[in-house]
N, C-alpha and C positions, 0 to 999 in steps of 0.2 A: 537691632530689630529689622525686620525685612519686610517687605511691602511685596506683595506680584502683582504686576498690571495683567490683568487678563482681557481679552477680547476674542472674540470670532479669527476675525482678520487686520491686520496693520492695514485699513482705508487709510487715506490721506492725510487729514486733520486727526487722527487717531495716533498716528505712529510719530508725526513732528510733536504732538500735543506729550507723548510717551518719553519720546527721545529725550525731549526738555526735563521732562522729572529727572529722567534716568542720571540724566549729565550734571546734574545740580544738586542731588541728595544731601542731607544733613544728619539727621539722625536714622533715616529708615534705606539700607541696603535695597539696592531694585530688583526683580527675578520680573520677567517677561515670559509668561505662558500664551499662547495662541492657539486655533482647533484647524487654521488652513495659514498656507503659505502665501506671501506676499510680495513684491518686488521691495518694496517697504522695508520689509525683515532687515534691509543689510542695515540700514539706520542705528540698529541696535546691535547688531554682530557686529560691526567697525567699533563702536562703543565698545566691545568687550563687557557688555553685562550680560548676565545667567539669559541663554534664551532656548524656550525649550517649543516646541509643537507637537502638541499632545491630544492625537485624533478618537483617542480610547478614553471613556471617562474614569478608568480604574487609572490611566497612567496619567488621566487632568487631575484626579485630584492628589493621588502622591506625590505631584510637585506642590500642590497646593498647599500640602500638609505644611512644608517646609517654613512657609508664612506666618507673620503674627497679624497682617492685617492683608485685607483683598480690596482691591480699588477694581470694579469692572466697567469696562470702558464699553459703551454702547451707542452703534448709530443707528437702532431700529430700537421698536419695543416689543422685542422677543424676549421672553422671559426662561425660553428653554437653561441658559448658559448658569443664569441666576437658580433656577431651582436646583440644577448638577450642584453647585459651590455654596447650596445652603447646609449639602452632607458633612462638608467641612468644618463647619461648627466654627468658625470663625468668625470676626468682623468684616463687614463687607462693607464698603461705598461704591456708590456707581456714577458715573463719570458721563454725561449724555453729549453728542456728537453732533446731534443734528436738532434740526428743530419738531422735535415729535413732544408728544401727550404721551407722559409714560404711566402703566399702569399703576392698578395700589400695589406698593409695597412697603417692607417694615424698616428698609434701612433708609441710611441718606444718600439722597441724589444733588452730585454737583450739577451745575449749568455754568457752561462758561460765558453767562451772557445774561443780564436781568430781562430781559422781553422771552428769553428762552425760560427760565424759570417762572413767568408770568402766566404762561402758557398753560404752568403744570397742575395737575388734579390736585385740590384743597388739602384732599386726605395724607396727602405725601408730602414728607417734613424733606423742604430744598435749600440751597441755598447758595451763592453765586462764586467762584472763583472764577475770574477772568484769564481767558487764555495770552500766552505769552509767547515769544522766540526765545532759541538761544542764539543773542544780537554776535557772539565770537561768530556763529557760524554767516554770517550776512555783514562782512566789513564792509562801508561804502566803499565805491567807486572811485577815487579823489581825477583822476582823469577820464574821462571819453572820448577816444577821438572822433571825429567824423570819418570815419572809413570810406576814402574813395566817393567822398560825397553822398554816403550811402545813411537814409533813417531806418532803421530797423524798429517796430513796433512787435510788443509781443502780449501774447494773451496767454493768461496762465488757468486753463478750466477744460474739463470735458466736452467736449459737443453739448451732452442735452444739459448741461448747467448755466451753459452760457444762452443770457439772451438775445432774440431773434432781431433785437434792435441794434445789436452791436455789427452787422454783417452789411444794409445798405451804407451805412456811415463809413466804413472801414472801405467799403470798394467803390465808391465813391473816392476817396484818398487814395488808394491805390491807382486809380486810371488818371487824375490829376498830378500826382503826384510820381512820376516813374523813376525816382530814386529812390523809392520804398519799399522795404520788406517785412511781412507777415508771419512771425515766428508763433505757434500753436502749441503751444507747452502742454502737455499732460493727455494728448491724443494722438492716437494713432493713423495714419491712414495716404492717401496720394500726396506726395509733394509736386509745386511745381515751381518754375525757376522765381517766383517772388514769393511763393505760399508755403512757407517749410513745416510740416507737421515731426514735432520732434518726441512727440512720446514722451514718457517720463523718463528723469529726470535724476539720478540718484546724487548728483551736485547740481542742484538748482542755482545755486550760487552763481559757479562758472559758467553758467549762460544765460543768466541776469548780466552779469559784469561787462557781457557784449550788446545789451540791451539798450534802447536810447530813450525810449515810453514804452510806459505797460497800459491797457485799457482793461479794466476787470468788471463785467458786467455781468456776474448770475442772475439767474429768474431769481424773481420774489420766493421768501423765505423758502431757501433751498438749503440752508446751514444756520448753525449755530452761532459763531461767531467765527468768522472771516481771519486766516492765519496770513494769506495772498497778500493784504496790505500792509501787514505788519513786514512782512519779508522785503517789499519793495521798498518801502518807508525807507529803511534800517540801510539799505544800500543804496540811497542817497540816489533812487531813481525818478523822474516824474512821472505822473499816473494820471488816468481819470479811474473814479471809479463811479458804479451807480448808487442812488440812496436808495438802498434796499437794507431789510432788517438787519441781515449777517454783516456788511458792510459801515452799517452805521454802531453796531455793537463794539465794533475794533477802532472805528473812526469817527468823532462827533463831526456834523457837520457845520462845517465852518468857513471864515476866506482862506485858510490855508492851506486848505486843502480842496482839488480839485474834482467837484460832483457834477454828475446827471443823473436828471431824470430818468425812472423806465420807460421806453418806449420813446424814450423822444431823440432819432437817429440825427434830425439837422443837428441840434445843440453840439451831441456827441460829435457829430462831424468838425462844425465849427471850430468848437474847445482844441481840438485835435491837433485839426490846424493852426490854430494859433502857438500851441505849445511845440508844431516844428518850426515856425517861423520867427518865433521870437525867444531867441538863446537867453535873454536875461530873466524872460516870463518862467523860461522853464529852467531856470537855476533857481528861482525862488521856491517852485512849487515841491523841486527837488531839496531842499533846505529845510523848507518847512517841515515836511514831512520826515527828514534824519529829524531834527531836534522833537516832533511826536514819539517817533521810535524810541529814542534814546530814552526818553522821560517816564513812558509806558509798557512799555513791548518786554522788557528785562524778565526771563524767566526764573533768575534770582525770587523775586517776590511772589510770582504763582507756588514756586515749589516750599517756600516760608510756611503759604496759607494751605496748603495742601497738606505738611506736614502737621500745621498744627492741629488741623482737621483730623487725621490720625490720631493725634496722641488724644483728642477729649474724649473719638470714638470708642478707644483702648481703654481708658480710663474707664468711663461706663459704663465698658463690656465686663473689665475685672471686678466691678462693685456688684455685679448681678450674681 
């Protein structure tokens, strides 16, 4: 049986959220159709699964045809893609990305997250699989050196995702601290000799693995459920991150794990520091967080509950 993940675009948490199915499958064959191009896309072309980009709706839905069931992955509630893939006549689920209110419709909608499906209109039957990694691709770290005396901090988020409180905290540490460097993962734009803006990313891995803390601070409910911590967790790195909605969906908050407030720069500062000054503080927090990873993060189980989620849909659809 085959499945096609459909979406707009491979976005970020769309295309790792994809990749994981893809790499894990059990009974349902994966085909990846798309309507625009992504830097993303190689994710699934290194995979080697069927990946098509299909800009014409006569050659989206002849791939489509090929399918027994449609999983459509969605970070907005635009329902254009959905009424194209209703000609289909197929079974469909839809797959939500971000933290939005998506309109009435007839199928089901996953949420990778219960506060995201909390969210959702009465009318529309939802219901939660929790987003995963695939932990092969994010082996911890078992060494780090101190390069030349050198702490490297990196922030893994876009400019307008990340909040405005993470910036006097951080340059603060930076003027204190002149053995620091500012790695900006996922943005483009000036570097300068402490500030490396490195864009994305297509082995995030290999430049985690040079990493010594990550700080991940989005605005409030900017996402669905938060994959960033799952990835650091897993690689056995220390983090702070903020207790925001996306972040605490991936992460419960607790002492093993290291939070801030939004908006509150000293803390972040503080925290910060302390986690470069004290090597045994931050082998714990780096500890903790592998054995969260390990226990939860496994895309083995997303793709379990996702398949089963297919086969009841199928079933249903044949009995009609």
């Amino acid at each position: 049986m085959i499945v096609a993940h459909i979406a707009k675009q491979l976005q970020l948490g769309i295309g790792k959220c994809i990749s994981a199915l893809c790499a894990y499958h059990r009974n349902f064959s994966p085909i990846v159709i798309v309507r625009e191009e992504s830097p993303l896309d190689c994710w699934i072309k290194n995979a080697n699964i069927p990946f098509f980009i299909e800009k014409s709706d006569r050659g989206f839905i002849r791939r489509v045809n090929k399918a027994d069931i449609i999983n459509l992955h969605c970070y907005d509630d635009d329902l254009s893609l959905h009424q194209i893939l209703m000609s289909a006549h197929k079974p469909i689920v839809m797959t939500l990305h971000f933290a939005i209110v998506f309109p009435k419709v007839s199928c089901l909608i996953i949420s990778p997250s219960k506060w995201v499906q909390s969210m959702q209109n009465p009318l529309n039957k939802c219901i939660t699989i929790k987003n995963a990694i695939d932990l092969e691709k994010y082996q911890p770290v078992i060494k780090r050196s101190r390069r030349r005396n050198k702490v490297i901090i990196a922030r893994i988020c876009r400019m307008n995702k990340c909040d405005e409180f993470f910036w006097p905290a951080m340059i603060d540490v930076l003027n204190e601290r002149k053995n620091t460097e500012l790695w900006i993962i996922g943005e483009y734009g000036f570097s300068t000799r402490r500030i490396k803006m490195l864009g994305f990313c297509e082995e995030i891995s290999e430049v985690l693995s040079k990493v010594d803390i990550v700080v991940h601070t989005p605005v409030q409910k900017s996402g669905a459920m938060d994959i960033v911590p799952m990835e650091v967790m897993a690689m056995k790195i220390p983090a702070i991150f903020s207790s925001v909605e996306c972040i605490k969906a991936s992460v419960k908050k607790s002492s093993n794990v290291l939070f801030v407030e939004p908006g509150d720069s000293k803390a972040l500062k503080k925290k910060l520091l302390r986690l470069m000054d004290d090597s045994s503080f931050r082998f714990k927090i780096a500890e903790n967080g592998f054995q969260i990873a390990i226990k939860k993060f496994n895309a083995t189980r997303m793709v379990k509950e996702y398949e089963d989620t297919y086969q009841r849909i199928m079933r249903k659809y044949n009995q009609n």
